[in-house]
C-alpha positions as CSV (number, residue, x, y, z in Angstrom):
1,X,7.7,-16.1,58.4
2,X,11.1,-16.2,57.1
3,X,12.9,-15.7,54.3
4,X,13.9,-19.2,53.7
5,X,10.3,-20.2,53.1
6,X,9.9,-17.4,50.1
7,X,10.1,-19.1,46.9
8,X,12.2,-16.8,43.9
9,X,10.6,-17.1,40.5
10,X,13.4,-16.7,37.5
11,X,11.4,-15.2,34.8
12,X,12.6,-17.2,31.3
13,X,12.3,-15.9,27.9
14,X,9.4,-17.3,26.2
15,X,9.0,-17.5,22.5
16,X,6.5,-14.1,21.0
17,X,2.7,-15.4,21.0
18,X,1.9,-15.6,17.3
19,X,-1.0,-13.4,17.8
20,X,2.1,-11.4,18.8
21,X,3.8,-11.5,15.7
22,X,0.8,-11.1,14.0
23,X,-0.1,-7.9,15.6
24,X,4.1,-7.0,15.1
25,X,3.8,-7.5,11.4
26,X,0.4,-5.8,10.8
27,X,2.2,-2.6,12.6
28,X,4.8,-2.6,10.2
29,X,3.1,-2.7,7.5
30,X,0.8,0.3,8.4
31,X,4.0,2.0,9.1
32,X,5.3,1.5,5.5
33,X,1.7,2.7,4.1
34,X,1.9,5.9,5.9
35,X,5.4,6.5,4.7
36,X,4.7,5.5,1.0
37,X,1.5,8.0,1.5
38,X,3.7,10.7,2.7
39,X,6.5,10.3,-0.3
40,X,6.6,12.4,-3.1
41,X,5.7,16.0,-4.0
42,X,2.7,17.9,-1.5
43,X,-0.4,17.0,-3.2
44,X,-2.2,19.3,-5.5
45,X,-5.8,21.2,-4.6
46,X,-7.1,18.8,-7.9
47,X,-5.9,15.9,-6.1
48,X,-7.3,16.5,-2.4
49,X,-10.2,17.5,-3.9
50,X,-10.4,13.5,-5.6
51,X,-8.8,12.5,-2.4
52,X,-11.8,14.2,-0.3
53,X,-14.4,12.4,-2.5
54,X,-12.9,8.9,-2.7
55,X,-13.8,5.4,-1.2
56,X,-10.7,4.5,1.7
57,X,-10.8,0.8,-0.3
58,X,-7.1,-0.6,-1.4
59,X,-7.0,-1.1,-4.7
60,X,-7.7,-5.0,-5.4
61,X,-8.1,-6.8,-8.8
62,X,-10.7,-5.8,-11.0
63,X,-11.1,-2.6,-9.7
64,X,-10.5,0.4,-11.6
65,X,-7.8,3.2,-10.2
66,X,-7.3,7.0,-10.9
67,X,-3.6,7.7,-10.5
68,X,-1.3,10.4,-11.4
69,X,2.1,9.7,-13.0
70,X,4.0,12.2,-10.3
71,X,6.9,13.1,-13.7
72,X,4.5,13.9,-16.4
73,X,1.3,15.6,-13.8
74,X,-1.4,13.8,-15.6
75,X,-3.7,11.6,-14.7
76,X,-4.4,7.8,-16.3
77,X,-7.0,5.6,-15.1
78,X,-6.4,1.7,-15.3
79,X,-8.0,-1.4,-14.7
80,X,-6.3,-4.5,-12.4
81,X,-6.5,-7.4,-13.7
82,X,-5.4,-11.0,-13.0
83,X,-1.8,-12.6,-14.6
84,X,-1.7,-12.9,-18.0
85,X,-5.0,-10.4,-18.7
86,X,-5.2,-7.0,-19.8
87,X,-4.0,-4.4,-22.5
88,X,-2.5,-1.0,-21.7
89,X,-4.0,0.2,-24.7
90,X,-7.6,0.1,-23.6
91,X,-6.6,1.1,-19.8
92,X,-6.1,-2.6,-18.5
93,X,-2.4,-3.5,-16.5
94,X,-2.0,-7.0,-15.3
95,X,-1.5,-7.8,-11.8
96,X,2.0,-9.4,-12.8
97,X,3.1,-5.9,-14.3
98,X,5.5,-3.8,-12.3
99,X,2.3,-1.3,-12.3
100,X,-0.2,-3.9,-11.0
101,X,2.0,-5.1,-8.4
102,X,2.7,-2.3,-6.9
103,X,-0.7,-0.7,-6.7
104,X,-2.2,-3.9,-5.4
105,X,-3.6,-3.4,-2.0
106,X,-2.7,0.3,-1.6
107,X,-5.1,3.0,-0.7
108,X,-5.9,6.3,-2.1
109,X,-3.2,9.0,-1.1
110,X,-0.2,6.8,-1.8
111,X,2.6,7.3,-3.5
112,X,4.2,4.1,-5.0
113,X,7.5,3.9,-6.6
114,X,7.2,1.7,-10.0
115,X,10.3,0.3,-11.1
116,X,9.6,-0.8,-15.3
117,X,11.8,-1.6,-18.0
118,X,11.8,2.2,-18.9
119,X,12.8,3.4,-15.5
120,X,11.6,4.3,-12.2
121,X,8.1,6.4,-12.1
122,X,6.3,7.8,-9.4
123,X,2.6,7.5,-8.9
124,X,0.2,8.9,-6.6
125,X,-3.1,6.9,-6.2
126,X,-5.9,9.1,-6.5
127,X,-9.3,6.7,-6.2
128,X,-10.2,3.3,-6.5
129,X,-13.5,2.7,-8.0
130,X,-15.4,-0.9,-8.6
């Protein structure tokens, strides 16, 4: 046979899958989980040993979470709760507090970075509990 009869096929760029994408994006954001869980001061033999203990479940409205506030050392235990509901006073934040927002969906042994009208806090989320 010869050449002439061999046909040449020109590879063309073809626009990502959107399972492709999909699987892209869900990468990324598992790469930003483990780098929020690595952040912050080594965790304490208190905390691992809440750590060891706890549910891996993100923390999701209604659900109760143990955290500690990384600047002061203590820990405060809060309760999500939709827009507009809650009352720091008895241990609920809202989901549309700078708090709630950024615990929502993060699992224990994180560290997220708060930023509130009294300045940027550090906390490190210890359990969530129903």
């Amino acid at each position: 046979m010869a050449d002439s009869h061999r046909v040449r096929v020109r590879r063309e760029h073809q626009p990502e899958a959107p399972i492709g994408a999909y699987i892209r994006k869900a990468g990324e954001e598992a790469d930003a989980r483990v780098a929020r869980a690595l952040a912050g001061p080594p965790v304490t033999d208190a905390e691992a040993e809440i750590l060891a203990g706890s549910a891996h479940e993100p923390v999701q409205v209604y659900r109760k979470v143990l955290v500690t506030d990384l600047a002061l050392g203590e820990q405060e235990r809060y309760r999500i709760l939709p827009d507009g509901a809650g009352d720091p006073s008895r241990g609920e934040i809202s989901l549309s507090s700078p708090l709630g927002r950024a615990l929502l969906m993060e699992y224990p042994g994180a560290v997220v970075r708060v930023k509130a009208p009294g300045g940027e806090r550090l906390y490190r989320i210890l359990r969530v509990e129903a």
